[in-house]
KOLRO-162892 format. One record per residue (C-alpha): residue number from 1; chain; x, y, z. Coordinates in steps of 0.02 Angstrom, whole numbers, plus 32768, in hexadecimal, padded with zeros to 4 digits. Layout:
<pts>
+------+-------+------+-------+------+
! resi ! chain ! east ! north !   up !
+------+-------+------+-------+------+
!  NUM !     A !    X !     Y !    Z !
...
+------+-------+------+-------+------+
</pts>
This chain:
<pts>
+------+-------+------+-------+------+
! resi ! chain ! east ! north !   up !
+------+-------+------+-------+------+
!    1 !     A ! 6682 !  DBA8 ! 2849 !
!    2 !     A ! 65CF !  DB99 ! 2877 !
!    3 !     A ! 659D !  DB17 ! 28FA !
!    4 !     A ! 64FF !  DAC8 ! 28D7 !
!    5 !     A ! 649B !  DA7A ! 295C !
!    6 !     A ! 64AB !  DA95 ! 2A0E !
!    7 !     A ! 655A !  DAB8 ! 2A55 !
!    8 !     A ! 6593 !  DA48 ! 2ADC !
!    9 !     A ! 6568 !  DABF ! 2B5A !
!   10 !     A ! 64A4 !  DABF ! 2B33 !
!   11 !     A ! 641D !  DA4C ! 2B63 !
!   12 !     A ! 6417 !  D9C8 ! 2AEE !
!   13 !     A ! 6385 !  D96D ! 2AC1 !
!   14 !     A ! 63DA !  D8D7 ! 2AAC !
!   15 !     A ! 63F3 !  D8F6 ! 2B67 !
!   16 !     A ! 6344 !  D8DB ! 2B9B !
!   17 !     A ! 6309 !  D838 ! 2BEC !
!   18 !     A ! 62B5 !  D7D3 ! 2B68 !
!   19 !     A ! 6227 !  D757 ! 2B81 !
!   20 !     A ! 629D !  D6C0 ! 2B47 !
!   21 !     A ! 6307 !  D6F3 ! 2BCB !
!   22 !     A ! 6293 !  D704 ! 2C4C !
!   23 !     A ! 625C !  D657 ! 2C0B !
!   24 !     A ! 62ED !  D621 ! 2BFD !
!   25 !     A ! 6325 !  D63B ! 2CCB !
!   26 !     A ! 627A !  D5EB ! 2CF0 !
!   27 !     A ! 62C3 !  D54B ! 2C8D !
!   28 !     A ! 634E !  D54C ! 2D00 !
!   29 !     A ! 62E8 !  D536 ! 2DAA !
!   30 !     A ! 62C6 !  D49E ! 2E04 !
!   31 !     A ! 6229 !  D43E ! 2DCE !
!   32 !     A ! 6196 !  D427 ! 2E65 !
!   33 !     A ! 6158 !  D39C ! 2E92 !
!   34 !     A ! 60BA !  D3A5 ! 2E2E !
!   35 !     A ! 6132 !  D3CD ! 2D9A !
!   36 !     A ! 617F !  D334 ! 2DA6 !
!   37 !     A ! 60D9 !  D2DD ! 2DAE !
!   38 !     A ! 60A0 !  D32A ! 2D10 !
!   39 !     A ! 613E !  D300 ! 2C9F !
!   40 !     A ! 611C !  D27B ! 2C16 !
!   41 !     A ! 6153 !  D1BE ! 2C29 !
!   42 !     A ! 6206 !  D20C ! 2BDF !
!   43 !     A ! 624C !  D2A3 ! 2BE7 !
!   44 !     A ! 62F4 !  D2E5 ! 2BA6 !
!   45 !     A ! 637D !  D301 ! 2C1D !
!   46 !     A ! 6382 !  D3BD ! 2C2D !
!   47 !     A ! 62D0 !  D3A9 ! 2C64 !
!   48 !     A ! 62E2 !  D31C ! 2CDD !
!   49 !     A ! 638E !  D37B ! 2D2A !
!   50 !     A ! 6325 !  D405 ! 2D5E !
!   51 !     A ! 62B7 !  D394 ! 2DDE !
!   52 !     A ! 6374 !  D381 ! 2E36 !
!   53 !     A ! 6389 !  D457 ! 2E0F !
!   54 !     A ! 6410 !  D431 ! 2D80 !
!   55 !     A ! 642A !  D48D ! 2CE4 !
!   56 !     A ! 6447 !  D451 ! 2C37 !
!   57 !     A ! 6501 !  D434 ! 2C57 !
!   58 !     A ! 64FE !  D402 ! 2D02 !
!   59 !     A ! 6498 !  D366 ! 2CC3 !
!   60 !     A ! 64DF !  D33D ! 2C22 !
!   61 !     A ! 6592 !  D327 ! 2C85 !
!   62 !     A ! 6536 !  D2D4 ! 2D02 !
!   63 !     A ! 64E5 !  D24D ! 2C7A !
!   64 !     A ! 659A !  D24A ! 2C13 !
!   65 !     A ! 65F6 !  D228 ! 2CD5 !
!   66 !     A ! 656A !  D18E ! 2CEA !
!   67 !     A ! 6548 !  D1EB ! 2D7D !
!   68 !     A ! 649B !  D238 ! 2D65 !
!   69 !     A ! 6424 !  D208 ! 2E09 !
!   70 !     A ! 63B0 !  D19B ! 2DA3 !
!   71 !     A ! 63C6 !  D120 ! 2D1A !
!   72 !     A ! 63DB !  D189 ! 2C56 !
!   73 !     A ! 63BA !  D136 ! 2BB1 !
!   74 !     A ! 6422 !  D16D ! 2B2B !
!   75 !     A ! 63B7 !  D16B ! 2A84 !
!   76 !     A ! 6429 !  D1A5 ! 29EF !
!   77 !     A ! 647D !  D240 ! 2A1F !
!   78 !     A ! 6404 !  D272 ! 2AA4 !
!   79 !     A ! 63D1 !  D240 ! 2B49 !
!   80 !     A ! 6331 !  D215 ! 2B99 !
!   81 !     A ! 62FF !  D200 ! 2C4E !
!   82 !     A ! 6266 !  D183 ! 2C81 !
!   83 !     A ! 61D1 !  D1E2 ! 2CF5 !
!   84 !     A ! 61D1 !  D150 ! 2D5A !
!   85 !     A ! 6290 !  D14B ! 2D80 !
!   86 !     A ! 629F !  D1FE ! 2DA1 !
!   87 !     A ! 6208 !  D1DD ! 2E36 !
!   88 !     A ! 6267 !  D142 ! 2E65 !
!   89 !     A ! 6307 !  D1AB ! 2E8B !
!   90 !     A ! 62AF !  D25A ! 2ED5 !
!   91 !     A ! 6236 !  D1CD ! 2F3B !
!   92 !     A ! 6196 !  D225 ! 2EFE !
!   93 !     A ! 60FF !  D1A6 ! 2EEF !
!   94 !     A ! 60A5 !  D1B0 ! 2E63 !
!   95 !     A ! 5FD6 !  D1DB ! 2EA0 !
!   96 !     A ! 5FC2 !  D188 ! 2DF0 !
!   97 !     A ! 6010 !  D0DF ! 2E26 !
!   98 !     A ! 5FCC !  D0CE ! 2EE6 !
!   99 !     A ! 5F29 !  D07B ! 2EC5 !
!  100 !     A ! 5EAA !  D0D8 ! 2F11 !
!  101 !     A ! 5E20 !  D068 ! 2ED3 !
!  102 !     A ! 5D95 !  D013 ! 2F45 !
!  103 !     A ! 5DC7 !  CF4B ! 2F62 !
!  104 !     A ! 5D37 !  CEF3 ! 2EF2 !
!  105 !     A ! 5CC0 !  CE85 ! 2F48 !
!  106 !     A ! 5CA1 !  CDE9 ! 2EEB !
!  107 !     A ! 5C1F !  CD80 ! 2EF7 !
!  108 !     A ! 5C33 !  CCB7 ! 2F35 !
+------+-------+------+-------+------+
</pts>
């Protein structure tokens, strides 16, 4: 019988490091701070587990368990995680928010 393909004893290249891969173990890192400040008003959970250095299942059991370390909002089958909440819990302040305008002098 002839073996088509390589056998298992040659390089493969189903072997070689893809960019989704690559991609894929950047997902898995913790988000910076300036990350975090650039997420949108909501973000889905796998996203907002990453600012604590979770992975996909690490925060889903976390949300099921009620246990996530800020307040989740189920919507249908998914989850969703407020900006705001996830700076409330990591104690970032939001540059946005601090209200570095000059006071406003107003005439008598």
């Amino acid at each position: 019988m002839t073996r088509i393909g390589p056998s298992r004893h040659e390089p493969s290249l189903f072997n070689l490091t893809s960019p989704y891969q690559e991609g894929f173990a950047a997902m898995s890192k913790a988000l910076t701070v300036k990350e975090i400040l650039e997420l949108p008003a909501s973000t889905d959970l796998t996203t907002a587990g990453r600012a604590w250095g979770f992975g996909r299942s690490k925060a889903q059991d976390l949300a099921r368990k009620g246990e996530f370390p800020c307040p989740v909002h189920r919507v249908g089958s998914t989850y969703r995680v407020l900006r705001a909440d996830i700076l409330d819990a990591l104690r970032i302040q939001d540059p946005a928010l601090m209200g570095h305008r000059q006071p406003v002098d107003i005439p008598a």
